[in-house]
C-alpha positions as CSV (number, residue, x, y, z in Angstrom):
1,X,131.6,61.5,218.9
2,X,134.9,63.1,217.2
3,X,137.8,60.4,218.3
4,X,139.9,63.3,219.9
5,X,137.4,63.9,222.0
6,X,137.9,62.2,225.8
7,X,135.7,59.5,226.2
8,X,134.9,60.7,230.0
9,X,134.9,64.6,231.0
10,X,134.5,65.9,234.2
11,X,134.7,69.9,234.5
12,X,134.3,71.8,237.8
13,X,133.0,68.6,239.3
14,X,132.0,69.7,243.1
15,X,130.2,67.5,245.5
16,X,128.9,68.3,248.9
17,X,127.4,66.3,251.7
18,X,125.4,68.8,253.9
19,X,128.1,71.3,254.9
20,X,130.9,68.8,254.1
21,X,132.7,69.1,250.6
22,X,133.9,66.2,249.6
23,X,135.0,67.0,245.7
24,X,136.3,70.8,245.2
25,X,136.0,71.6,241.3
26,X,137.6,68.2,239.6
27,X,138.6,68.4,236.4
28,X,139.9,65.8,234.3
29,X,139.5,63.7,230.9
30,X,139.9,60.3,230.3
31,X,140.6,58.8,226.6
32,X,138.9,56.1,225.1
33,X,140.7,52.6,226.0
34,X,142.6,54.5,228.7
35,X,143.5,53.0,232.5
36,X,143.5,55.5,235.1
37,X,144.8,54.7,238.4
38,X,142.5,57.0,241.3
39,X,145.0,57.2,244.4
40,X,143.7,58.6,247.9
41,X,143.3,58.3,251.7
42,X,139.9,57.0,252.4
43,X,137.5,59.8,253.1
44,X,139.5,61.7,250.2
45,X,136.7,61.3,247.7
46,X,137.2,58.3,245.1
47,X,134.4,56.2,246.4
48,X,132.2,59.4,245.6
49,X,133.8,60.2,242.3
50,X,133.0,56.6,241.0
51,X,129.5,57.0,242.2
52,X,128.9,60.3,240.3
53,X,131.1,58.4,237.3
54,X,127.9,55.7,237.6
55,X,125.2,57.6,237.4
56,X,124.1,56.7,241.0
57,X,125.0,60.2,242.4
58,X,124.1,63.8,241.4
59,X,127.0,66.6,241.5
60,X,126.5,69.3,243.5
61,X,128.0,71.4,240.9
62,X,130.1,70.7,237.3
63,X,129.4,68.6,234.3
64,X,130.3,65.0,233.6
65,X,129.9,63.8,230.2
66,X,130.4,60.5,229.0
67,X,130.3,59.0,225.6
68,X,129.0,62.5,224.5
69,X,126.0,61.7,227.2
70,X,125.8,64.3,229.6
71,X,125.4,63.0,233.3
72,X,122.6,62.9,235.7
73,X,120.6,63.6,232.8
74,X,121.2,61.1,230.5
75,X,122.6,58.3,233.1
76,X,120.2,55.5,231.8
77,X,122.2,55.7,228.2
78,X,125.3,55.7,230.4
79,X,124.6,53.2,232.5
80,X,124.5,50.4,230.1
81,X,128.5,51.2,228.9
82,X,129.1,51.1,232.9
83,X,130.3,47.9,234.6
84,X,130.8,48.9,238.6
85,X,132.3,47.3,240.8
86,X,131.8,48.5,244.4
87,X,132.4,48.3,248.0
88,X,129.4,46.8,248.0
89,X,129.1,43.8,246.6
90,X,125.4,43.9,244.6
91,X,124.3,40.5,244.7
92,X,121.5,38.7,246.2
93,X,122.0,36.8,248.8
94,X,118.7,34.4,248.3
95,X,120.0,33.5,244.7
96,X,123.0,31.4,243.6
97,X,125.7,33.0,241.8
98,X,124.3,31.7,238.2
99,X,120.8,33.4,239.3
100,X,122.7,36.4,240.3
101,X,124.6,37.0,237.4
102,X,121.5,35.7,234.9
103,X,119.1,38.4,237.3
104,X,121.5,41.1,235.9
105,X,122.1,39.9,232.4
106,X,118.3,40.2,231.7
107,X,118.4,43.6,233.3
108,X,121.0,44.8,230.7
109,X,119.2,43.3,228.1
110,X,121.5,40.2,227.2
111,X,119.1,37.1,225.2
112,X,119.2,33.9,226.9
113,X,121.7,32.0,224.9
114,X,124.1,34.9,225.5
115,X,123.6,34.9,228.8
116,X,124.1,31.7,229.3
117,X,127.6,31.6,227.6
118,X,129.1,34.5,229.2
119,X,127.7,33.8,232.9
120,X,129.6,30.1,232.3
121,X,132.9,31.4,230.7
122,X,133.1,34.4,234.0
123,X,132.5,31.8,236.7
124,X,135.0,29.9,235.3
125,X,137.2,32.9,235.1
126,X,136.7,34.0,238.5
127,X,137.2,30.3,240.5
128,X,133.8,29.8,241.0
129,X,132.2,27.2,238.4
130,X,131.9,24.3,241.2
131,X,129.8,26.5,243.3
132,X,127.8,28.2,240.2
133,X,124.6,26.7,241.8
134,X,125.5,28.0,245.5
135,X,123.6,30.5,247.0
136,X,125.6,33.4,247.4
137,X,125.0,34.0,251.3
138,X,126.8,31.4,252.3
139,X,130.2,33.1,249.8
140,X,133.1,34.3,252.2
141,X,134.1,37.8,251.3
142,X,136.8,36.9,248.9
143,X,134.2,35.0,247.0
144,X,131.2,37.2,246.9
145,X,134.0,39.9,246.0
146,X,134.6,37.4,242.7
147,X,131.2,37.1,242.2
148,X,130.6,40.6,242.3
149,X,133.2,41.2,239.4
150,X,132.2,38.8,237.1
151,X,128.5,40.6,237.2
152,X,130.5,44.0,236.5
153,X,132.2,42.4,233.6
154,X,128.9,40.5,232.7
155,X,127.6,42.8,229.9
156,X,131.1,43.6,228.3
157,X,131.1,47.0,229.4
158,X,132.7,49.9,227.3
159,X,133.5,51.3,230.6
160,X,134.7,49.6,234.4
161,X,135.1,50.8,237.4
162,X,136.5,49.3,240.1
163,X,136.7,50.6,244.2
164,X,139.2,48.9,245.8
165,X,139.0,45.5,243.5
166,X,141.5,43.7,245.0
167,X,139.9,44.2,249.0
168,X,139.1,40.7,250.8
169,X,141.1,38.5,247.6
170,X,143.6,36.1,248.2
171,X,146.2,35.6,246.1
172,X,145.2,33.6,243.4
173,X,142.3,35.2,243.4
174,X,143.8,38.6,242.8
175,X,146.0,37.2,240.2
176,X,142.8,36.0,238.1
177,X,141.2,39.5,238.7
178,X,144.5,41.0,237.3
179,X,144.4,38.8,234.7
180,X,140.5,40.3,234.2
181,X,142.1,43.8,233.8
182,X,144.7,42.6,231.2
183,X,142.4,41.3,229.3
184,X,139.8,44.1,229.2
185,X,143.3,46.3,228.1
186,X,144.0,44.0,225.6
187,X,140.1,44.7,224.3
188,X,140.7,48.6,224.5
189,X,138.3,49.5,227.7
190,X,138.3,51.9,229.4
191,X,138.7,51.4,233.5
192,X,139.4,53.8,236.4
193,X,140.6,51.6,239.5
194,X,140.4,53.1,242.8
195,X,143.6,50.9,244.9
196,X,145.4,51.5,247.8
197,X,147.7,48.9,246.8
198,X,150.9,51.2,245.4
199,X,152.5,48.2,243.9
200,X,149.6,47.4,241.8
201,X,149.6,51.2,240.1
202,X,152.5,51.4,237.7
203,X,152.1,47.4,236.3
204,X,148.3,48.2,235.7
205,X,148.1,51.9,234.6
206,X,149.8,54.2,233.2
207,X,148.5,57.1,234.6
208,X,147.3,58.1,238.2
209,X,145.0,60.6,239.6
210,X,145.8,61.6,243.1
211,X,142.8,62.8,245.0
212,X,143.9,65.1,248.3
213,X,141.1,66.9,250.4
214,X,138.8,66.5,247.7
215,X,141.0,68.1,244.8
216,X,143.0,66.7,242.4
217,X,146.8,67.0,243.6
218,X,148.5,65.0,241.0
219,X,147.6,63.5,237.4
220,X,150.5,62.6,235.7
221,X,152.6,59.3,233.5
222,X,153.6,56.4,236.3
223,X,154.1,53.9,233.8
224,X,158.1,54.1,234.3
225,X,157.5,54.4,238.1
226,X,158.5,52.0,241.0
227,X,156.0,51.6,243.8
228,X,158.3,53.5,246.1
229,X,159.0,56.0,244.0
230,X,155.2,56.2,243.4
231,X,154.9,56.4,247.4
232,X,157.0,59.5,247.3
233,X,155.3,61.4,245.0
234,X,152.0,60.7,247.3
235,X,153.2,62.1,250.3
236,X,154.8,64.9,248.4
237,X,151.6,66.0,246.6
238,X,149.4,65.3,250.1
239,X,151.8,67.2,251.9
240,X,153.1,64.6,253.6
241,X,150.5,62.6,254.2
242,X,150.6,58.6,253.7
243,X,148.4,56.5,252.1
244,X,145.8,55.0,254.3
């Protein structure tokens, strides 16, 4: 893969629910070690961006290629430079949150002693080493939510993406799953993070994609934004329209 070339491309990306369209032609790249902030009213299409991103949706229309691998196609290669995390948090309730994370460690492929060093340094990371051995139906939201993003970040993906990562966290909480993105930055990976949260944005990213009635109103530099004047620019671009 030549180094100029975008790590993630989407072209004429279209998705369509029945009669409903929910992505209109989508076009964007996104370089290698890059952090995109994706900005947009719920409904607006991020949640199924991500998906198609995944390899856990198919496009209606358009190309997405990844790494050089060319999506649906070749989603299994894709797949494994993927950590997600979603609205839905993935684990299994019946396990503990070591059996959760060791469950998807084998999946992608990670030998025993690895696994066993990187599930102890997450928990530890995420506030949850006194309760490795819990199962993880009897987590609150905030916790399962931690739980959920240490398996994302289990296999040291290339690639993370995140839907609304800081949902159900309290503070300290988010401040550790900050800290998670600063340090995947700091080890030049590449993550697209779906927020509502304006103030988060511009200390986290430095660009933003602003999704509006399923196109792309907005892709621009908001490094040297504040997260009001951030807030204009999103009702400007949406024609007015606030964030939800």
């Amino acid at each position: 893969m030549d180094e100029k070339t975008p790590l993630i491309e989407v072209e004429d990306l279209s998705k369509t629910f029945g009669l409903l369209p929910v992505l209109r032609s989508v076009n964007f790249g996104v370089a290698r070690a890059e952090t995109i902030m994706l900005l947009g009213q719920n409904g607006g299409g991020k949640t199924t961006l991500l998906r198609l991103l995944a390899g856990l949706s198919k496009p209606t229309t358009g190309a997405i290629r990844i790494g050089g691998w060319q999506m649906p196609t070749e989603a299994m290669e894709v797949r494994r430079q993927i950590g997600l995390l979603s609205h839905q948090p993935l684990l299994y309730g019946n396990l503990s949150a070591r059996e959760n994370l060791d469950f998807f460690g084998k999946l992608y492929g990670m030998a025993k002693d690895e696994r066993a060093e990187r599930i102890g340094a997450l928990l530890d990371q995420v506030g949850l080493a006194k309760r490795a051995d819990s199962l993880a139906r009897g987590f609150s939201r905030g916790m399962q939510q931690r739980l959920s993003i240490a398996r994302a970040n289990l296999h040291q993906p290339e690639i993370l993406l995140l839907d609304e990562p800081f949902t159900g966290l309290d503070q300290a909480a988010a401040e550790t799953l900050e800290g998670l993105v600063l340090s995947a930055q700091r080890e030049e990976r590449t993550l697209i993070i779906a927020t509502h949260q304006l103030g988060r944005a511009p200390t986290l990213a430095g660009r933003a994609l602003i999704l509006s009635r399923g196109q792309i109103a907005f892709d621009g530099n908001i490094e040297t934004m504040s997260a009001a004047n951030l807030g204009e620019l999103y009702t400007r671009v949406c024609n007015g329209a606030a964030m939800a």
